[in-house]
C-alpha positions as CSV (number, residue, x, y, z in Angstrom):
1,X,57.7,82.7,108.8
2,X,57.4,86.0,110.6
3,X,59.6,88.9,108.6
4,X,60.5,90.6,111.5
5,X,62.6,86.9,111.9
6,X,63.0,86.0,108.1
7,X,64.6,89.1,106.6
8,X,67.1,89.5,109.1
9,X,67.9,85.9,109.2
10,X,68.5,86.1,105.7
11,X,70.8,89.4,105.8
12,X,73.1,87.4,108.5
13,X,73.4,84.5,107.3
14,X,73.6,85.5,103.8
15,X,76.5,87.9,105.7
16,X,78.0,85.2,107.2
17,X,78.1,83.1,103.7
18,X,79.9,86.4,102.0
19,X,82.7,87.1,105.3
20,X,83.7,83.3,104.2
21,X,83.6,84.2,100.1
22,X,85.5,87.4,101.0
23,X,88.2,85.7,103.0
24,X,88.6,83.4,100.6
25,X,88.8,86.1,98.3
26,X,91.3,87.8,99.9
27,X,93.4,84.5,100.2
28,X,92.9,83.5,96.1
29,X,91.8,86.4,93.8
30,X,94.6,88.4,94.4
31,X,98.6,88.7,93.0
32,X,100.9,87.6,95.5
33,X,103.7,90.0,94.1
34,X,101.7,92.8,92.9
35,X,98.5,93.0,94.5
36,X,96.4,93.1,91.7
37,X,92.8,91.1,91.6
38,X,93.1,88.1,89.2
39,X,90.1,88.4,86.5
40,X,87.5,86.4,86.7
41,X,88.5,84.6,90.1
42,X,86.0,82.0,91.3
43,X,86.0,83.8,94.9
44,X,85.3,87.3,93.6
45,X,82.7,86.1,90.7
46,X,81.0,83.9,93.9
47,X,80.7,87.0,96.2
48,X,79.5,89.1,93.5
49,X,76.5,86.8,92.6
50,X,75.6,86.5,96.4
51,X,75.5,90.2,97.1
52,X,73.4,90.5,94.1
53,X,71.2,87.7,94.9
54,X,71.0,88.8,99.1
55,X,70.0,92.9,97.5
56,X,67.9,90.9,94.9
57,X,65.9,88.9,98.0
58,X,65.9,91.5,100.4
59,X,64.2,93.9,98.1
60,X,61.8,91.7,97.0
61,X,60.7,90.6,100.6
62,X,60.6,93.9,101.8
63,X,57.9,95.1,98.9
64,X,55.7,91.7,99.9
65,X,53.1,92.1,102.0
66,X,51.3,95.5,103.4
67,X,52.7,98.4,105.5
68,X,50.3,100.4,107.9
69,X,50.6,104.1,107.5
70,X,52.5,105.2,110.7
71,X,52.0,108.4,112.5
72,X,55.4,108.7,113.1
73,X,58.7,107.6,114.6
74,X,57.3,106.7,118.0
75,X,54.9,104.9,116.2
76,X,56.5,103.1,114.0
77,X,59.9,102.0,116.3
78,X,57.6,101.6,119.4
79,X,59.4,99.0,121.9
80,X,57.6,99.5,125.6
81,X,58.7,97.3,127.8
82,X,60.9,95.5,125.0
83,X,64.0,94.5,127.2
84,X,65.9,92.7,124.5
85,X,65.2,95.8,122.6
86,X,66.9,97.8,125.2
87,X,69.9,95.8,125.9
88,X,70.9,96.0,122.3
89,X,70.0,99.1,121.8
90,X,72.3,99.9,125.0
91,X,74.8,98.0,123.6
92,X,75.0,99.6,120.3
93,X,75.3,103.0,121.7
94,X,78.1,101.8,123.7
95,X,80.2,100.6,120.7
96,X,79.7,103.8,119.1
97,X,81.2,105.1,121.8
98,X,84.3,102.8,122.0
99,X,84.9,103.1,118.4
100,X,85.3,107.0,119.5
101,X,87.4,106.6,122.4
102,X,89.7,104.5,120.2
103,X,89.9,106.9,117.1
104,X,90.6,109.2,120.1
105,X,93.8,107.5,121.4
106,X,94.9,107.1,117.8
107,X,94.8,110.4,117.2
108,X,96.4,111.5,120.3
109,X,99.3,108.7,120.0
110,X,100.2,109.2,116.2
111,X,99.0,105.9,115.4
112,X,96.2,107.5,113.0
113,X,96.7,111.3,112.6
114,X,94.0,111.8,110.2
115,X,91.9,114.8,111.4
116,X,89.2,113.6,109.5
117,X,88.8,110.8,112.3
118,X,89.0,112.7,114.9
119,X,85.6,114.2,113.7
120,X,84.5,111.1,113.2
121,X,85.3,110.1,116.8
122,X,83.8,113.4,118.3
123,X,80.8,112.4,115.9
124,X,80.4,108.7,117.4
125,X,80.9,109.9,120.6
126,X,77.7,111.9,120.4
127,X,75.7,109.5,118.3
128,X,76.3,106.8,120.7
129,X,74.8,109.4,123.8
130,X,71.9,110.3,121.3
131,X,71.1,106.0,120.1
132,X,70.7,105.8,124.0
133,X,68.4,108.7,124.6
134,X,66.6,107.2,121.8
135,X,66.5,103.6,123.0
136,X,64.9,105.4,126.2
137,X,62.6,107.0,124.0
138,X,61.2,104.0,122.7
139,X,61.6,101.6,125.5
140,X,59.9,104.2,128.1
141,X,57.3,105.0,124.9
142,X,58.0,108.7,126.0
143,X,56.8,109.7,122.5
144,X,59.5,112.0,122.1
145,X,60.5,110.7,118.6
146,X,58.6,114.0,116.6
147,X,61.8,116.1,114.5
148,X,64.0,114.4,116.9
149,X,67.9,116.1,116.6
150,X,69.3,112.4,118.1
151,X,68.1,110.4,115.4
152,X,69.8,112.7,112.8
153,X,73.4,112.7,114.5
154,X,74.5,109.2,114.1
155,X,73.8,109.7,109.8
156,X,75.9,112.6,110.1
157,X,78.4,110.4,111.7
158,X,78.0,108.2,109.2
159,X,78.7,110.9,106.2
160,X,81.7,111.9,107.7
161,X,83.2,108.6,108.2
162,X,82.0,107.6,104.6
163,X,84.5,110.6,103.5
164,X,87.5,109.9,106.2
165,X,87.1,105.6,104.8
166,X,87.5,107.1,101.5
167,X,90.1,109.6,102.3
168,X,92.3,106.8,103.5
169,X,91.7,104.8,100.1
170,X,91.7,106.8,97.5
171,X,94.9,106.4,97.0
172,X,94.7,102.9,96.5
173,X,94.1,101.3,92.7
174,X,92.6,98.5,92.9
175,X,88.9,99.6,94.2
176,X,88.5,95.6,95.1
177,X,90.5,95.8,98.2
178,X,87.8,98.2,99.6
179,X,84.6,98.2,97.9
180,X,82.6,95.9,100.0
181,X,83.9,98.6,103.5
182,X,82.7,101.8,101.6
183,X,79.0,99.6,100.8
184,X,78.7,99.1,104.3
185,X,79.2,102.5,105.5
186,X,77.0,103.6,102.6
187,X,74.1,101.3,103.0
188,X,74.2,102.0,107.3
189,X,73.7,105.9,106.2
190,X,70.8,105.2,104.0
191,X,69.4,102.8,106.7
192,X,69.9,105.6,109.5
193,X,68.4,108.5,106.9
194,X,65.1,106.4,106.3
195,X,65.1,105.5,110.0
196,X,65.2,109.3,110.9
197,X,62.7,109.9,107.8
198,X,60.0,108.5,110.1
199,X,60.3,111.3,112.4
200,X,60.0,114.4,110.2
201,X,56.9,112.6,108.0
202,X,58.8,111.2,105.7
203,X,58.9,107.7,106.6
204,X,59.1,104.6,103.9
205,X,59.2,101.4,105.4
206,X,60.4,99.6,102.1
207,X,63.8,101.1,101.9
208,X,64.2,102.1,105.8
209,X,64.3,97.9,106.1
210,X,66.1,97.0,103.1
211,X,69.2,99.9,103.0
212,X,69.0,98.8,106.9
213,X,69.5,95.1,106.2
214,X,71.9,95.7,103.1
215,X,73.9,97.5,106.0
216,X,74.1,94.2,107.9
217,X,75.2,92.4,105.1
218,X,77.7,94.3,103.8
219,X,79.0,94.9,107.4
220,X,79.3,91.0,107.7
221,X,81.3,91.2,104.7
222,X,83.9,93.8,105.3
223,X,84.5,91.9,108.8
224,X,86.6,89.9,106.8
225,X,89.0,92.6,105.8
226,X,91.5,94.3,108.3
227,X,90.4,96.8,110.1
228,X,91.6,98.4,113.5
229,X,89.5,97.9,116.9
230,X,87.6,101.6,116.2
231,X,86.9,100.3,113.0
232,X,85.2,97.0,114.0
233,X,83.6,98.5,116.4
234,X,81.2,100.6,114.3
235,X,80.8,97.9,112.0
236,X,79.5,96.4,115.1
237,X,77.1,99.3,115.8
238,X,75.9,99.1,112.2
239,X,74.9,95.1,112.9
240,X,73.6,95.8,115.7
241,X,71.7,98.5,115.6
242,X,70.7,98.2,111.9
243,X,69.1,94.8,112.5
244,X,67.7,95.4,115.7
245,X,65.7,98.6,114.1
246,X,64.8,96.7,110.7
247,X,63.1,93.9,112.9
248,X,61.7,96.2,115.4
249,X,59.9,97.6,112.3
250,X,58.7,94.7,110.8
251,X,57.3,93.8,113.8
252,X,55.6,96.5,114.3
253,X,53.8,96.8,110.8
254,X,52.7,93.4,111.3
255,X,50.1,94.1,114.2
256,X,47.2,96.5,114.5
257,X,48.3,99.9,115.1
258,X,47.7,101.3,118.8
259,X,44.9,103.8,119.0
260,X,45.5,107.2,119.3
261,X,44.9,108.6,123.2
262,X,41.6,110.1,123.3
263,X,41.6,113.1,125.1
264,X,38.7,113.8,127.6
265,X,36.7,117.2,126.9
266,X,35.6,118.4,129.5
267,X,34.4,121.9,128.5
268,X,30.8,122.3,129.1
269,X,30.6,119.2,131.5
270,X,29.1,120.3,135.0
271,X,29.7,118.2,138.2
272,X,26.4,116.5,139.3
């Protein structure tokens, strides 16, 4: 099978395997009175070995086989003419969006006066105006992907929402009730950093796909855990985007590389 379909089947469905271990998680591994994990619960031993196994499959998949050397981002994300590319590429940047509109209204309402979200918000605001111009890019092939500011944004979002998820938690003891949210938002940064790497020379295929798959997985996961609508909705970018990108790789690195324009000289050349 293709990897550009086998990888990211694998880091949905094994996503979809771990939302069910993590609800029932949730339902069995903790203390009803205190709220303390039980040791050695089947649910939470279950969800550890599959997260190991999914990282363990992913990373092995992703080394197999051989990667072209890209020129760059344009090269390497090209999608001309790729509709389905562009509608969830669209999409994506329109739940980043949302999720800023809605940490927004929190903020304004009192219903989550952390200031720390309301950069966040500002942040995915932006990111979602700069994954459009960047869906554009690609879809258009306006080659405009060369030290490109909008495809360093929405990893900057996702550092300071890494801090504000913690911010919220830290108070919290028991480091199992948000563990698998905090490897989500980590694993979506390092997929967006090594996304971004491609366009200032520093592209690496192997971990670009698997931190960007490991993003989809864990982001599966945490679905199970209650979050508000802003929330959900960048996990939703993170899916999205993160999977989209990760196959739109893979495909690429499987076929021939396009040939570089060659430019006409014309110096010398006399009209006949």
């Amino acid at each position: 099978m293709r990897k550009e379909i086998l990888l990211p089947a694998i880091a949905v469905v094994g996503g979809g395997a771990g939302f069910a271990l993590r609800r029932w998680e949730l339902a069995t591994a903790f203390e009803a009175d205190t709220g303390l994990p039980i040791s050695g619960a089947p649910a939470t031993m279950a969800l550890i070995a599959l997260s190991v196994v999914v990282a363990a499959v992913l990373l092995i998949l992703s080394f197999m086989g051989k990667y072209p050397r890209f020129s760059g981002y344009d090269q390497a994300f090209s999608a001309k003419n790729n509709t389905l590319y562009a509608m969830a590429g669209i999409l994506s940047g329109f739940l980043l969006i949302g999720a800023g509109g809605l940490m927004a209204y929190d903020f304004a309402t009192g219903a989550n006066p952390i200031y720390t979200r309301l950069i966040v918000a500002a942040l995915a605001v932006a990111s979602g105006l700069c994954v459009m111009s960047t869906v554009q890019n690609n879809f258009k092939g306006e080659n405009k992907g060369k030290y490109s500011v909008p495809l360093l944004i929405p990893a900057f979002a996702f550092c300071v929402w890494l801090i504000a998820a913690y911010q919220v938690r830290a108070g919290d003891p028991v480091q199992l009730d948000y563990v698998y949210e905090l490897f989500a938002i980590i694993a979506g940064l390092l997929g967006l950093y090594f996304i971004a790497g491609f366009s200032f020379d520093k592209g690496k295929c192997v971990p670009a796909v698997f931190f960007c798959l490991m993003g989809v997985y864990f982001s599966l996961v945490t679905l199970a855990d209650e979050h508000d609508w802003a929330t959900l909705a960048l996990y939703g970018f993170t899916i999205l985007y993160l999977l989209t990108s990760s196959a739109l790789l893979l495909y690429n690195a499987a076929r021939p590389l396009p040939e570089e324009p060659v430019e006409n000289d014309t110096e010398g050349s006399s009209d006949v």
